[in-house]
C-alpha positions as CSV (number, residue, x, y, z in Angstrom):
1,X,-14.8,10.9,35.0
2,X,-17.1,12.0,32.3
3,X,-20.3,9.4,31.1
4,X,-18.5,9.3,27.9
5,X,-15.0,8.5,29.1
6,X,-16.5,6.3,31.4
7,X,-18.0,4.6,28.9
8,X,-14.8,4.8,26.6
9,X,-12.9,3.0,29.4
10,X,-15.1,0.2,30.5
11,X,-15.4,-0.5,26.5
12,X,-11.5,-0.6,26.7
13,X,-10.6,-2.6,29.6
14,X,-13.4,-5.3,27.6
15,X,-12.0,-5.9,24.5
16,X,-8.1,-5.3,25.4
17,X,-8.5,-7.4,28.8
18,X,-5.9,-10.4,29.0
19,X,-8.5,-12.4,30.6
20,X,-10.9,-11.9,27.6
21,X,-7.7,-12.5,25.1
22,X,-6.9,-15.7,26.5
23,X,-10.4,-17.1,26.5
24,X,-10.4,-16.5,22.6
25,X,-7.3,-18.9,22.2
26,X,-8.8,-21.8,24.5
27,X,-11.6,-21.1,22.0
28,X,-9.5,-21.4,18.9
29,X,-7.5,-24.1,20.4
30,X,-11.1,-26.4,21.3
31,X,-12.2,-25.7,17.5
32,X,-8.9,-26.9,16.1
33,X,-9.0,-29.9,18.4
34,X,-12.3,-31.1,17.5
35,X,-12.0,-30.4,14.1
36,X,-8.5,-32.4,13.8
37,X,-6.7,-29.7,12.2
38,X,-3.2,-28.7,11.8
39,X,-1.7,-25.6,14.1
40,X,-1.5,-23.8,10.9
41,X,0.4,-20.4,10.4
42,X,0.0,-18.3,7.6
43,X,2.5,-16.1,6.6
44,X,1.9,-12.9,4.5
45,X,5.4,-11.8,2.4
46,X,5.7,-8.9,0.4
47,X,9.1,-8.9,-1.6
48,X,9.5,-5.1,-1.4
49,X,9.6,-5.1,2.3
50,X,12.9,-5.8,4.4
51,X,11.5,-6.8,7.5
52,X,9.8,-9.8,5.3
53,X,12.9,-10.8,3.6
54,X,14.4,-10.9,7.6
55,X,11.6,-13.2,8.3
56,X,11.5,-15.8,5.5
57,X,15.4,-16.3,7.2
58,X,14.1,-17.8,10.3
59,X,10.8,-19.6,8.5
60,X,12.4,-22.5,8.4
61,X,13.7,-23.2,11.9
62,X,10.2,-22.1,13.3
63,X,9.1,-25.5,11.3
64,X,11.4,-27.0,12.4
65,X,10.9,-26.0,16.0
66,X,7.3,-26.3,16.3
67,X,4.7,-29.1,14.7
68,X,2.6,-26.3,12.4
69,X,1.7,-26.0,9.2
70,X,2.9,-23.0,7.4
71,X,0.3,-21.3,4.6
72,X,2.6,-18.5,2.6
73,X,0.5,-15.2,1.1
74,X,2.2,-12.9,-1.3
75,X,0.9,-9.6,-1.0
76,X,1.7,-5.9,-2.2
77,X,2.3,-2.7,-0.5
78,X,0.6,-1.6,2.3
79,X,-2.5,0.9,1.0
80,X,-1.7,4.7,1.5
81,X,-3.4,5.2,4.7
82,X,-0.8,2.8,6.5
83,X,2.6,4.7,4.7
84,X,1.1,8.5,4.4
85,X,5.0,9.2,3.5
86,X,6.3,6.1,2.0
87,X,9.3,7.1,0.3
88,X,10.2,7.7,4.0
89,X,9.2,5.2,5.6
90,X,10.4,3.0,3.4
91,X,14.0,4.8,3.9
92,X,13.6,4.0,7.5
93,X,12.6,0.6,6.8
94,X,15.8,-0.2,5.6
95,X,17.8,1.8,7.9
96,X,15.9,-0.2,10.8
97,X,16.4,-3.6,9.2
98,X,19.6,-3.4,8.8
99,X,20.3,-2.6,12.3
100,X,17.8,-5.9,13.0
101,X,19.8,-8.0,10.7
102,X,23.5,-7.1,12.5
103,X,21.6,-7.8,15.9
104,X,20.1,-10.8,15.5
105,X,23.1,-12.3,12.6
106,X,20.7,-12.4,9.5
107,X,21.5,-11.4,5.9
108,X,20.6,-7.9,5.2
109,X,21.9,-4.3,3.8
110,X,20.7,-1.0,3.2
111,X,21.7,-0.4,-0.6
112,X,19.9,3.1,-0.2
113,X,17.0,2.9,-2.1
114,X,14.2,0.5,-2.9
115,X,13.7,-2.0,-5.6
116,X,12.8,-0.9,-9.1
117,X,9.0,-1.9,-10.4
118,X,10.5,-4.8,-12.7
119,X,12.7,-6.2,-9.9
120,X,9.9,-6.1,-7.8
121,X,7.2,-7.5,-10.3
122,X,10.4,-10.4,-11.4
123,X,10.5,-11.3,-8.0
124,X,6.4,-12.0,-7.2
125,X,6.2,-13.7,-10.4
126,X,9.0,-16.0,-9.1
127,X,7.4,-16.6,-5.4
128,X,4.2,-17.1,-6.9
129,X,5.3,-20.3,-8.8
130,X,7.5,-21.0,-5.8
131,X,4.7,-20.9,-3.5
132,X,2.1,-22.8,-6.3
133,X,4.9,-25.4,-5.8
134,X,5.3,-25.9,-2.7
135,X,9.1,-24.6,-2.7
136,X,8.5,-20.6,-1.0
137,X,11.0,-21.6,1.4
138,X,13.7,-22.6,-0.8
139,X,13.2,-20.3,-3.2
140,X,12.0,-16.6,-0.8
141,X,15.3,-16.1,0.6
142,X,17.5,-16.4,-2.7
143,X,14.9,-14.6,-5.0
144,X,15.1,-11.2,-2.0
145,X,18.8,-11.7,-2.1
146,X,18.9,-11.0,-5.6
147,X,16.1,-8.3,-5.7
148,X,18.2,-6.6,-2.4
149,X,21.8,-6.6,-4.1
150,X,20.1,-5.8,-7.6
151,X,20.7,-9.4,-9.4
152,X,18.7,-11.0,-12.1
153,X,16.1,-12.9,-10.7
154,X,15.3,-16.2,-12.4
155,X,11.7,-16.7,-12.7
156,X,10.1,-20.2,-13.9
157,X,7.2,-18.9,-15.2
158,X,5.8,-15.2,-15.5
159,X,2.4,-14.4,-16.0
160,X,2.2,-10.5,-14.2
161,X,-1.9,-10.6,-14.7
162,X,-1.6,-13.6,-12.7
163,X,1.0,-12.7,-10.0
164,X,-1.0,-9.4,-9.4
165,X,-4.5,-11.1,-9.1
166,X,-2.8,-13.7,-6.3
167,X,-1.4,-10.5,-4.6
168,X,-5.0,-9.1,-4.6
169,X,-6.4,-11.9,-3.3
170,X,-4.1,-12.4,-0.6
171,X,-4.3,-8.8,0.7
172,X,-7.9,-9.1,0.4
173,X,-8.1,-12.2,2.8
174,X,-5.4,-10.4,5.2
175,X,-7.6,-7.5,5.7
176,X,-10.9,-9.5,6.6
177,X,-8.3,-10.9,9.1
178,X,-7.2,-7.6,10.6
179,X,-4.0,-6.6,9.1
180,X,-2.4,-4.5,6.9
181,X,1.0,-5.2,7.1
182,X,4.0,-7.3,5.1
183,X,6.2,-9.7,7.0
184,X,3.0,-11.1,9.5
185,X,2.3,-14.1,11.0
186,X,-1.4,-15.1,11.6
187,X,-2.3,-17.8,14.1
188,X,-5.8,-18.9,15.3
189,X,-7.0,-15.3,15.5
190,X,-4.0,-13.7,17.0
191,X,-1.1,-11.2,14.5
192,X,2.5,-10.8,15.1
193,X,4.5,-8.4,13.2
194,X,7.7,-9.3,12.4
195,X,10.8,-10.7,14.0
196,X,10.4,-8.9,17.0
197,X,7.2,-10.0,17.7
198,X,8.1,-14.0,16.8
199,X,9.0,-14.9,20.2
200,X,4.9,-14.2,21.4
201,X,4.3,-16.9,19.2
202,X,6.5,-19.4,19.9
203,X,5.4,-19.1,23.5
204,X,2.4,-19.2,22.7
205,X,2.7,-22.7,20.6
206,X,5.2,-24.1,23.5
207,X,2.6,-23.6,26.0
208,X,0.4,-25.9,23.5
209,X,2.8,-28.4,24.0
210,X,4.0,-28.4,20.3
211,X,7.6,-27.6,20.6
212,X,10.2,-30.0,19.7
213,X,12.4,-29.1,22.3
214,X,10.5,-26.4,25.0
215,X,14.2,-25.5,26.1
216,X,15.3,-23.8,23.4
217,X,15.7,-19.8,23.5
218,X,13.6,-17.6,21.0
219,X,14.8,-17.6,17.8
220,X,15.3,-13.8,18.3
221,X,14.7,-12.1,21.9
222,X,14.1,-9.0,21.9
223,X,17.2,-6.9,23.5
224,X,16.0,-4.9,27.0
225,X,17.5,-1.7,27.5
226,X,19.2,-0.8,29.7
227,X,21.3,-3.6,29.3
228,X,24.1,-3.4,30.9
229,X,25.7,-2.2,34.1
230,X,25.7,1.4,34.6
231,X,28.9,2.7,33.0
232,X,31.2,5.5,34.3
233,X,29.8,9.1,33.5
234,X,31.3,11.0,31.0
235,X,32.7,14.6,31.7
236,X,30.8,15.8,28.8
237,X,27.2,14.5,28.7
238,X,25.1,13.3,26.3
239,X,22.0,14.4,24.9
240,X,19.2,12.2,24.5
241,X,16.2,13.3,22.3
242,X,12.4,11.5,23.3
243,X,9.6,12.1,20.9
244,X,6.4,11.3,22.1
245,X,2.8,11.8,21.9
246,X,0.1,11.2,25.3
247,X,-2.3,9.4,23.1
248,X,0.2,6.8,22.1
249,X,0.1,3.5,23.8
250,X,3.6,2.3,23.3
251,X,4.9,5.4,24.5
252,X,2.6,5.0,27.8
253,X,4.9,1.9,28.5
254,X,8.4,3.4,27.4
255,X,8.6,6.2,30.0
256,X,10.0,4.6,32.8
257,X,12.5,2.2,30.9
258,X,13.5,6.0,28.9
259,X,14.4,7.6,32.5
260,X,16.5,4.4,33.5
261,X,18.6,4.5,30.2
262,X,19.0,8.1,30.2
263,X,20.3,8.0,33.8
264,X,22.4,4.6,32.9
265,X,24.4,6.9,30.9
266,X,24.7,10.0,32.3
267,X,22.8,11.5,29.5
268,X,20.9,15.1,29.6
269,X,17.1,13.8,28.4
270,X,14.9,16.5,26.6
271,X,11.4,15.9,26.2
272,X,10.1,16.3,22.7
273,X,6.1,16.3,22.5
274,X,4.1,16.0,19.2
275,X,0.7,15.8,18.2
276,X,-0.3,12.7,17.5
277,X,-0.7,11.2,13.8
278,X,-4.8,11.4,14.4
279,X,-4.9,15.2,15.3
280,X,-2.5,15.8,12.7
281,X,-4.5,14.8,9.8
282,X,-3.3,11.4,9.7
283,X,-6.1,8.3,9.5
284,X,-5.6,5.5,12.2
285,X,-8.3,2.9,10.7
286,X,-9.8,0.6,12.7
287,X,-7.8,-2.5,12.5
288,X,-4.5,-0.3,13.2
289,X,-5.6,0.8,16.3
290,X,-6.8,-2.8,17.4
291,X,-3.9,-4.2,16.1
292,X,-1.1,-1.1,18.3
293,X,-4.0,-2.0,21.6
294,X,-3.2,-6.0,21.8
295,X,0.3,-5.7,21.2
296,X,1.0,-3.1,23.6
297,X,-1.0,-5.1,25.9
298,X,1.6,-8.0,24.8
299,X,4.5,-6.0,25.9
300,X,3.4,-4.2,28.5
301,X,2.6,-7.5,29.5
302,X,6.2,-9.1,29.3
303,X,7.3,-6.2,30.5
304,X,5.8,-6.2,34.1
305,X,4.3,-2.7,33.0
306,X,1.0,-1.9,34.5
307,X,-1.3,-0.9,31.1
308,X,-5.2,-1.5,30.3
309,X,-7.2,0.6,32.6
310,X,-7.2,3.0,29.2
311,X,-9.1,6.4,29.7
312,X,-8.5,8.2,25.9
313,X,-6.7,11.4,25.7
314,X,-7.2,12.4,22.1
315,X,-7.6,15.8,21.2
316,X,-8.7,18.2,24.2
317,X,-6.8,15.9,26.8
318,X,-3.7,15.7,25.1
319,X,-3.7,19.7,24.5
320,X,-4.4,20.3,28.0
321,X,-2.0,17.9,29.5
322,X,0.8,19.5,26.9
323,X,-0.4,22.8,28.2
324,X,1.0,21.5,31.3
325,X,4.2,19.3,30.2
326,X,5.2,22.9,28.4
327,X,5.9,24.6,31.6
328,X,6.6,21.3,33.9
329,X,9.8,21.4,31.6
330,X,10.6,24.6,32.4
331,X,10.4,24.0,35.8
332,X,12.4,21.0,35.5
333,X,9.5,18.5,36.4
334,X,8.6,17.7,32.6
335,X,9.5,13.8,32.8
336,X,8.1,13.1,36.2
337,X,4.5,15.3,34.9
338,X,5.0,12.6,31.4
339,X,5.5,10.1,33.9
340,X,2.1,10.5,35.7
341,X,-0.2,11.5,32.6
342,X,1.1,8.4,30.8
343,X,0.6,6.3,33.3
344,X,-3.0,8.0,33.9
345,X,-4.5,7.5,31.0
346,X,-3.1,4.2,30.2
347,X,-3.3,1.9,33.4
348,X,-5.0,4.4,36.3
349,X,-8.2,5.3,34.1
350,X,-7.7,8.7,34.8
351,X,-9.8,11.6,32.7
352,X,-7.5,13.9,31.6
353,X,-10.1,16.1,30.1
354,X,-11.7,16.4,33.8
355,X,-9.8,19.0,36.2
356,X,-10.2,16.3,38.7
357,X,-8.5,13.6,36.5
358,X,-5.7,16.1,35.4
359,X,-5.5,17.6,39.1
360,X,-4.3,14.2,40.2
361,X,-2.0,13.8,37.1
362,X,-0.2,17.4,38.1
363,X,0.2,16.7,41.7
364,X,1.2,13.4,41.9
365,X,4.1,14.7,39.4
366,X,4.8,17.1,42.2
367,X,3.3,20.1,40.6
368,X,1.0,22.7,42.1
369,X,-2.5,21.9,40.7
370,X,-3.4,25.6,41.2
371,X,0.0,27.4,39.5
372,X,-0.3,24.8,36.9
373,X,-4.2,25.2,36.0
374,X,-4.4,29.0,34.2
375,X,-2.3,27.6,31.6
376,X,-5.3,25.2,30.1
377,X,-6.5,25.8,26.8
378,X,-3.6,28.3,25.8
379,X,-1.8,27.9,22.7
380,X,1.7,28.3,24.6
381,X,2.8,24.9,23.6
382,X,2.0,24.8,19.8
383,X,4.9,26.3,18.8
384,X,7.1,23.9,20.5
385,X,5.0,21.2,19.1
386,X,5.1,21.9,15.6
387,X,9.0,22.2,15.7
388,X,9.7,19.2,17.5
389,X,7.5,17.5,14.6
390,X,10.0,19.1,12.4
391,X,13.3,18.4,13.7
392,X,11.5,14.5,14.3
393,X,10.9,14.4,10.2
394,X,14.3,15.9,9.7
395,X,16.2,12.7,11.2
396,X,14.1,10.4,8.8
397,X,11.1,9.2,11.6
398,X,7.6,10.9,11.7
399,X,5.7,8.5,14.4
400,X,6.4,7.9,18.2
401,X,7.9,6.7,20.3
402,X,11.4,8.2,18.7
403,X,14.6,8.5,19.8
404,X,17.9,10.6,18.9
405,X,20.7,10.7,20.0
406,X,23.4,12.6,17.8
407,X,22.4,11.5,14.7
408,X,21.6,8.1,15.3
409,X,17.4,8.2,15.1
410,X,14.7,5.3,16.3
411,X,11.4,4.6,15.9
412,X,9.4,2.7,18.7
413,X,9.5,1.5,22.3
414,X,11.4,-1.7,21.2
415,X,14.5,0.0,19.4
416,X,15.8,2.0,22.7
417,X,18.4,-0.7,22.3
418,X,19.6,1.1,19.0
419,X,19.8,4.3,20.9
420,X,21.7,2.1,24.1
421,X,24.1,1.4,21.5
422,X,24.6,5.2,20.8
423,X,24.9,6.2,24.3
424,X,27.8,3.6,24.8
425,X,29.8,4.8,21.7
426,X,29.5,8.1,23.0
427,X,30.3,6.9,26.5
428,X,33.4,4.8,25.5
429,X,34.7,7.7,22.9
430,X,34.5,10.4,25.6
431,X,36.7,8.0,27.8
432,X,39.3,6.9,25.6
433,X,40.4,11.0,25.4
């Protein structure tokens, strides 16, 4: 390994270790002891986003659930470096919580476009005097009812100057806390995104001891997939599509769980590489990137998936290990060689920019090191790269991991459920002819 990787990784393995994470919260937890205060939460909402209107639906049984104090934020849209393409992502925002909503029996729809500006501005100026009340609760999940199905929203009071200035200040306070997101929950130094990510803290408060009952399930648990048993194989198979990228974390912990459910199912899995958002142009700030590190860490975690002994790929890593996948594909090893680099450069610290860190990578994929190494720094594999990018934007997702199947399209490690789903429609249609 290279003095600069080397450096890069010990640097890593510091600030993303579990052992260093969970020393911050006895340290958060001392303070709030000797200081007497509250567990407090505070929740950031922004009306225009789907995944918050999901969450203000289970606000009120985690009260109920845990002794904390809940602070509510209203903020605007994320800023233009987190939604580069935002008509699209907020398409798929939509799409995706209303998938979210059937699974775990909240109130959602995809009406097929977004909120108008006046809905949108109606609605803060009617959770701001909610909130200055003390009534968010009561009033969040009525108000994005009505701005979701297009209804007049009845607002108290509305001063706009006034309603923008809160939303200012509370995206303000969220990004000197390290987020940049709607539909967040902050607690004692520690973010979790949305409903998927609510059960990390309720463990976390149960563990405190602050649960009324410690029995109870998670409000929502994340599906696993594969789910079930392995059904019969179809005569016809399907195809499942993987988009992925070596420098992205939650795809270095999806690999293996992407081989079971393809194999579940009988179903023919092609290997779709991209560049990844950074080396196409695409800013990953700071608190991003910290933010995508600890939560991986989180699942990878809960997953029983070995992940932290990071050794970077970006840029001349990742070209020469697709240099690499290009023709492990062709040779039918292209998983098992996406396997290994994976795997590599997120929980083996291995240099993939060093012949003898890629070397290992190759053969332990069982590729010949010495067939395989001509083929670094070619431009063989652009091609294939740029049009896997453009079949990925064409089915409505543009960040990894993604997932296709027919037309049914996912974004991220934890919606292979979505594409589980696909796979057993197909499955179950192919066996009913």
């Amino acid at each position: 390994m290279g003095i600069k990787a080397g450096i890069q990784n010990r640097v890593m393995k510091h600030l993303f270790s579990i052992k260093r994470r969970e020393a911050r919260r006895r340290k958060c937890e001392r303070q709030r002891q000797a200081t007497g205060k509250p567990h407090l939460v505070e929740y950031y909402h922004e009306v225009g986003d789907p995944y918050s209107h999901l969450m203000v639906q289970v606000l009120p049984e985690l009260c109920r659930r845990y002794g904390i104090e809940l602070q509510t934020h209203l903020v605007s849209p994320p800023p233009d470096w987190a939604a580069p393409d935002r008509v699209r992502l907020d398409d798929y925002a939509r799409r995706d919580a209303a998938l979210l909503a059937e699974r775990a029996n909240l109130d959602f729809s995809d009406f097929g476009e977004q909120p108008s500006g006046d809905a949108i501005a109606s609605a803060n100026g009617a959770l701001v005097s909610a909130v200055e009340s003390g009534t968010f609760l009561q009033r969040a999940y009525e108000v994005g009812q009505c701005l979701w199905r297009g209804e007049q929203i009845e607002i108290v009071s509305a001063d706009r100057a006034a309603a923008e200035e809160t939303l200012k200040s509370s995206a303000e306070k969220r990004d000197r806390q390290g987020h940049y997101l709607g539909g967040t929950l902050f607690y004692a130094g520690e973010w979790y995104w949305g409903l998927d990510r609510l059960h990390f803290l309720e463990q976390r408060l149960k563990d405190l001891g602050v649960a009324v009952d410690a029995s109870e399930a998670p409000i929502f648990e994340p599906p696993v997939a594969p789910a079930g048993a392995t059904p019969n194989r179809p005569e016809v198979r399907p195809v499942m599509h993987w988009y992925l990228s070596f420098r992205s974390p939650y795809t270095g912990i999806v690999a293996n769980r992407v081989k079971a459910l393809a194999e579940a199912y009988g179903a023919e899995l092609k290997l779709r590489f991209v560049l990844p958002m950074v080396m196409r142009g695409m800013q990953v700030p700071r608190m991003k990137g910290f933010y995508i590190m600890s939560d991986t860490i989180r699942e990878a975690e809960r997953l029983g998936i070995p992940f932290g002994d990071i050794c970077d790929p970006v840029g001349r890593p990742v070209e020469r290990g697709y240099a690499i996948l290009s023709k492990a594909i062709g040779l039918g090893r292209g998983l098992e060689f996406a396997q290994s680099f994976l795997s590599g450069v997120w929980a083996d610290g291995l240099d993939a920019g060093s012949d003898s860190g890629l070397k290992k990578i190759t053969e332990r994929a069982g590729l010949d090191w010495a067939e395989m190494k001509p083929f670094l720094g070619g431009d063989h594999w652009r091609a294939k790269a740029e049009a896997n990018q453009a079949e990925m934007f064409a089915h409505g997702i543009w960040g990894v991991p993604s997932f296709r199947v027919g037309e049914v399209a996912a974004w991220g490690q934890d919606r292979l459920w979505v594409i589980e789903d696909a796979l057993k429609s197909l499955t179950e249609s192919e066996q009913s002819k």
